[in-house]
N, C-alpha and C positions, 0 to 999 in steps of 0.2 A: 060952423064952429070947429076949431083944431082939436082934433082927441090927443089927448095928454101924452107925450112921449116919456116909455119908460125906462130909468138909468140905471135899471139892472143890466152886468152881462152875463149874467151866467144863468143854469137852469133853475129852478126851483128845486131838484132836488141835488144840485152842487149846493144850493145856498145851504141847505139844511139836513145835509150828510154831516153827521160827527164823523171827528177822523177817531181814528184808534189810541184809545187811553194806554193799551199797552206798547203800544210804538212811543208813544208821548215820554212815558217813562223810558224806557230803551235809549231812547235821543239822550233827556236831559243823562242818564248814566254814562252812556258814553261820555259826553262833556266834562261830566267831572274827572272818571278816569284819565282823560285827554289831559286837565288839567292838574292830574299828577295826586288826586284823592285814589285811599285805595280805598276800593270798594268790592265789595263778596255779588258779586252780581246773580242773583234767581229772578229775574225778569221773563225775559224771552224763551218762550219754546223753541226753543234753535239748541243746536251742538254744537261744541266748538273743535274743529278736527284735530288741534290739539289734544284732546281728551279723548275724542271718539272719530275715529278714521271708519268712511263707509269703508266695507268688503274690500279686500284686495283683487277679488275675480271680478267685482262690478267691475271697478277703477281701471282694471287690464282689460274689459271686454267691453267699455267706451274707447281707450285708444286703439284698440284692433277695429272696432266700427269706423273710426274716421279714418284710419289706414285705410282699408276697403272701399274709402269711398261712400260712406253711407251720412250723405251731408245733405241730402234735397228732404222735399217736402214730404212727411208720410204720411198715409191716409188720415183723414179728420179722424174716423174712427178708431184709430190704433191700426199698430202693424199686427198682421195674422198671426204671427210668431208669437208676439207677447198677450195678445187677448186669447191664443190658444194655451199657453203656459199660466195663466191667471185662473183657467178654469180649470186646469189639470191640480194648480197649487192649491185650488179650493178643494177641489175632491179628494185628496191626499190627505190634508189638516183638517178640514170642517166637514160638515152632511150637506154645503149648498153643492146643487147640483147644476151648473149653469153651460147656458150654449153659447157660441160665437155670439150669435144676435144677443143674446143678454149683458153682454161687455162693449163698455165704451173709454176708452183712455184717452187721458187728457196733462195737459200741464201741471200738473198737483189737484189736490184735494179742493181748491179753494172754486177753480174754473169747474170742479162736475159739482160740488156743492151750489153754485150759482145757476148752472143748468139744470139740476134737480128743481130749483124753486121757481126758475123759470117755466122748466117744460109744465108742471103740475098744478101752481097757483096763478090762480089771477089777483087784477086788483082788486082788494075792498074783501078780499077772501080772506080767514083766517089759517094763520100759524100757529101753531101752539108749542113750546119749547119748556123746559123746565130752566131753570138761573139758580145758582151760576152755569150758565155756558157761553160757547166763546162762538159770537159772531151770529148769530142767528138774528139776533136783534137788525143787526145793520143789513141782512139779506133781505128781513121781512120791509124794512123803512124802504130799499130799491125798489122794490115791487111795487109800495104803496100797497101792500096788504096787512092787514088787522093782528099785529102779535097779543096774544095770550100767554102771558108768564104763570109757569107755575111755581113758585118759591119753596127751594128746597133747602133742608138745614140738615144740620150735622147727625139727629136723631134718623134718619134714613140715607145716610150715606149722602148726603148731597144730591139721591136720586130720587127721579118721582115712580109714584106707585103708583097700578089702575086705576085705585079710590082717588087719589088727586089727581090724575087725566080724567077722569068719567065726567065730570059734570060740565067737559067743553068738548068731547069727542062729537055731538052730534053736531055742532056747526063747523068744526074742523075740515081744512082742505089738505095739512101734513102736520102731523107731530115730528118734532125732530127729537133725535137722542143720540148718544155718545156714548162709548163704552168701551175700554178705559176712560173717566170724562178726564177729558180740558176744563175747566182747572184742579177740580177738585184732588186726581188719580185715586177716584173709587171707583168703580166696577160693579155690574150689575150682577145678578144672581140667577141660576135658571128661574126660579119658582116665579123672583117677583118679576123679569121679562116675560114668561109665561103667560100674567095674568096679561101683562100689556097685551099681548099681542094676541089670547083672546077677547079683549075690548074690542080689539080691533077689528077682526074678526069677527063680531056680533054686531061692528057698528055698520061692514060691509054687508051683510047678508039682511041689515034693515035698508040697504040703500038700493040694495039689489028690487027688493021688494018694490021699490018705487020709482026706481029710474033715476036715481042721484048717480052724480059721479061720485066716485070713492074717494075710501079716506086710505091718503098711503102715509108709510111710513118711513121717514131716513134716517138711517143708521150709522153713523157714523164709526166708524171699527178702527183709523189708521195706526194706536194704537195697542193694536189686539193682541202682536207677538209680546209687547212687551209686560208680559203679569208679572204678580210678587210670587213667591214661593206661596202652593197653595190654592192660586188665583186660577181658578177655569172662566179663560173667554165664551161667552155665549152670546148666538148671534138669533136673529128673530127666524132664518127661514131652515136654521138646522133644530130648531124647536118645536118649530109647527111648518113643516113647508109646505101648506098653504097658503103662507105669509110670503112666499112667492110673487105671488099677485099682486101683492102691495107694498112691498119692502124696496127699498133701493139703499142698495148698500156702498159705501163711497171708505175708500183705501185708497195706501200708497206706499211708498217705499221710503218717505222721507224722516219718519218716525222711527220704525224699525229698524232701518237699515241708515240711520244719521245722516240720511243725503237729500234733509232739506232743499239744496239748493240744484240738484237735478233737476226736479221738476218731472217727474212721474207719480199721478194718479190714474184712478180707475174706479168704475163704478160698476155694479152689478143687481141688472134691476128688470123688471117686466120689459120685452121688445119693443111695445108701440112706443113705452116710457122712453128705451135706450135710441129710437128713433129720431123721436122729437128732440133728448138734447144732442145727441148728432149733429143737428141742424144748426143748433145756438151755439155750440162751439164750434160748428166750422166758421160761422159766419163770424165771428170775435179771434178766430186763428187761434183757439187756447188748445193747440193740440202739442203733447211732450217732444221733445227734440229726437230726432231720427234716431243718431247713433245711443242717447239714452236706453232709448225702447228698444234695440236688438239686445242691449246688454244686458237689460232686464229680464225677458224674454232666455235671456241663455242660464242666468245665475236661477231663476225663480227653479229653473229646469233642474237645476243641481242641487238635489238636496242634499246631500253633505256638506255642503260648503254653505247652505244656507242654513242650517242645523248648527255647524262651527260657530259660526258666525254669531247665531244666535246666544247660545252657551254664553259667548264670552262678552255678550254686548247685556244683555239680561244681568250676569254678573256685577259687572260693574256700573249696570245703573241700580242695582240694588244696593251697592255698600254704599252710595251717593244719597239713595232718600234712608237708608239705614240711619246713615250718618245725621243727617238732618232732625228723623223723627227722634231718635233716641236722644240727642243733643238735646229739644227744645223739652220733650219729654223730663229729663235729666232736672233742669229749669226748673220747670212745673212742680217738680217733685219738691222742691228748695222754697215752694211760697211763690214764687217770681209770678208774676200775671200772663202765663201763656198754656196753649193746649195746643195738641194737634190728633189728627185721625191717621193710622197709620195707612200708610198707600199700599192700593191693592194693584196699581198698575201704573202706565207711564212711566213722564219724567216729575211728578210734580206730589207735593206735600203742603195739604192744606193744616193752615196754622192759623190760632184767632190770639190777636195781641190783647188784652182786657186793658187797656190804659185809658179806657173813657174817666172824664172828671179830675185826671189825675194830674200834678201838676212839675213841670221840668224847673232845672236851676235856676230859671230865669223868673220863676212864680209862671209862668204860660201854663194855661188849662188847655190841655187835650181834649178837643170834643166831636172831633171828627174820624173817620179812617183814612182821610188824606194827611191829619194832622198825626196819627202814629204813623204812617209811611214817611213822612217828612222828619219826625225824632228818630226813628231806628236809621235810617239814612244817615242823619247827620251825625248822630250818638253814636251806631255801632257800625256804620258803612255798610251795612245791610239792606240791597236794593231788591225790592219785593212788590206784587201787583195786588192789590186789594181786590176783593169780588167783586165792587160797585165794577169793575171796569169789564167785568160779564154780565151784568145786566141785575143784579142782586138790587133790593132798593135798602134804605135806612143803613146804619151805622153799627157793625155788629164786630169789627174787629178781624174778620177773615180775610186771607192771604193766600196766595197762591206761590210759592214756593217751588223754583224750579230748577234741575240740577244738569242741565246738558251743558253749560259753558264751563263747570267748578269743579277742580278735584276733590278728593276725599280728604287732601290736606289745607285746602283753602275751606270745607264747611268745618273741619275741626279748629281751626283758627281765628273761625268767626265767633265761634258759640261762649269765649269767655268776652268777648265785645259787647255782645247781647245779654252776658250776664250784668255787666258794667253797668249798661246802659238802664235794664231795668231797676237793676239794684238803685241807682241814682235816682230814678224817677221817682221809685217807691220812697225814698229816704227824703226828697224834695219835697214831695207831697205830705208826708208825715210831719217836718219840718213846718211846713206853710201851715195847715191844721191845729 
């Protein structure tokens, strides 16, 4: 008997990878723009160097690398220079205390966040993440290991606390967190990091007890220079470093320093941990471009120029979610059906539109969060990412709201668009009623 020939060509998990809801949006925004709609675009975490130009000593100390000559391949690990300068930059600004062997650099944040999940979980193991966050979902589906959401809402910042980690810490293989989060731009706190990372901390020393492998933890920080006024970054192993042992900490310059498209990350994590993904991203070549890493490496070294730098890039991303918060804020105040939480960090301003039930000029009831992302689009040109598209479940009206491609005179130009728009709505709805 012939066994049955199968007409799939692809793998089982190309067939059943989502792609990225917020690229999705990104595309179709571009498109319209292209075709000549204006649109306030807060989509994408990206900068636009219009707005925000990385450093001028980076930018001069990448063409003096390729001047020199520094075009070949550099170690998988990172160049010495910059994994030395990574831990000099940690010991200056933070209490982590790291060796050469504790630093791995890599092509951005996205390839040591892959080898983080890599080197640590297996399949069928769980991950445990709090939502809204960005991408943790889609790392745990590669692995084919067990995600556990923990759903977070605006009454705790969008972040989770040990009471809502505790009751899946003991089958856990890595919590992940973020701080500044994606998407939210809240910010954790010492006290409630703390408890975390004594959870953590009591969940190791019951594993120890029995010969389990540990529970680690990663941290996501690429965001950390950029707080609100106010805003103290804390990080798990300058609070208890003993969380050393279990923390792998994942940075980069492409937040801080708006050079997305460099392609310089780094992680800072236990040896045997920084070993194993050593291995995964040599073998995938996700190691940062040569003359990148020298330049890196020379500015991290410069701390005036990186303190400059800072000043004026923290500035002006703050009169940007200023502008946003106070704006929709403003609204709020007026009746109009929106809130927001003010940002403690990043680029990003979480805002909840209340238009469920309500109905546009056309009589069309609003009952989804695609369906207010699709009215404030078309109503007020307001192109914005729902939570669903971090992993949030149900319909609750949250947005993520992001300011690195817009100036301060394109979100004040929006916000009577957005008064329009709801005003209409509201007046529609009353009308139809």
């Amino acid at each position: 008997m012939t066994a049955p020939v199968s007409t799939e060509r692809l793998s089982t998990l190309a067939r059943s990878l989502r792609s990225s809801t917020i690229l999705r949006i990104a595309g179709e925004v571009r498109a319209l723009v292209a075709s000549g709609r204006a649109i306030t675009d807060l989509t994408v975490g990206d900068f636009s160097s219009r707005q925000f130009r990385i450093p001028s000593a980076l930018e001069q100390g990448i063409i003096d690398a390729l001047r020199a000559g520094e075009s070949t391949y550099p170690p998988p690990i990172g160049m010495p220079a910059l994994r030395t300068a990574i831990t000099e930059f940690y010991r200056q600004r933070t209490k982590i205390d790291a060796k050469l062997e504790n630093v791995l650099v890599a092509s951005g944040a996205r390839p040591v966040i892959y080898a983080v999940y890599r080197a640590v979980v297996d399949e069928d193991e769980t991950v445990v993440f709090p939502v809204p966050s960005w991408n943790n979902d889609h790392y745990t589906q590669i692995l084919g290991a067990r995600a556990v959401t923990v759903e977070c809402d605006a009454a705790t910042g969008f972040l989770p606390t040990a009471d809502l980690l505790r009751p899946h810490v003991r089958s856990a293989r890595l919590i992940a967190l973020c701080s500044p989060v994606n998407p939210t731009g809240t910010a954790f706190d010492a006290a409630t990091l703390s408890a975390i990372c004594d959870l953590v901390l009591e969940e190791n020393a019951r594993r120890r007890s029995t010969g389990e492998r540990p529970l680690y933890l990663m941290y996501d920080q690429v965001y950390w220079m950029l707080t609100a006024r106010g805003v103290v970054h804390v990080d798990p192993i300058s609070l208890r470093p003993e969380m050393a042992d279990y923390t792998i900490i994942v940075d980069a310059i492409s937040k801080c320093f708006a050079a997305t498209g460099l392609r310089v990350g780094w992680t800072v994590g236990p040896a045997d941990v920084i070993r194993a993904m050593n291995d995964i991203v040599g073998h995938i070549g996700a190691w940062a471009p040569r003359p990148e890493q020298v330049a890196t490496a020379r500015f991290l070294a410069d701390r005036s120029a990186v303190d400059d730098y800072m000043d004026g890039m923290r500035r002006d991303t703050q009169r940007r979610l200023d502008a946003v918060y106070d704006g929709l804020t403003a609204l709020g105040a007026q009746g109009l059906p929106v809130e927001c939480v003010r940002p403690q960090g990043a680029i990003y301003v979480s805002a909840r539109f209340g238009l469920h039930g309500m109905r546009d000029a056309n009589g069309a009831v609003i009952q989804t969060d695609e369906d207010i992302r699709r009215y404030l689009l078309d109503a007020a040109g307001l192109a914005a990412v729902p939570f669903s598209a971090f992993g949030s479940s149900g319909d609750h009206g949250w947005f993520r709201l992001s300011i690195g491609v817009v100036s301060v005179e394109d979100i004040e130009a929006l916000m009577p668009r957005i008064h329009h728009a709801l005003e209409a709505l509201a007046t529609a709805d009353t009308a139809a009623g």
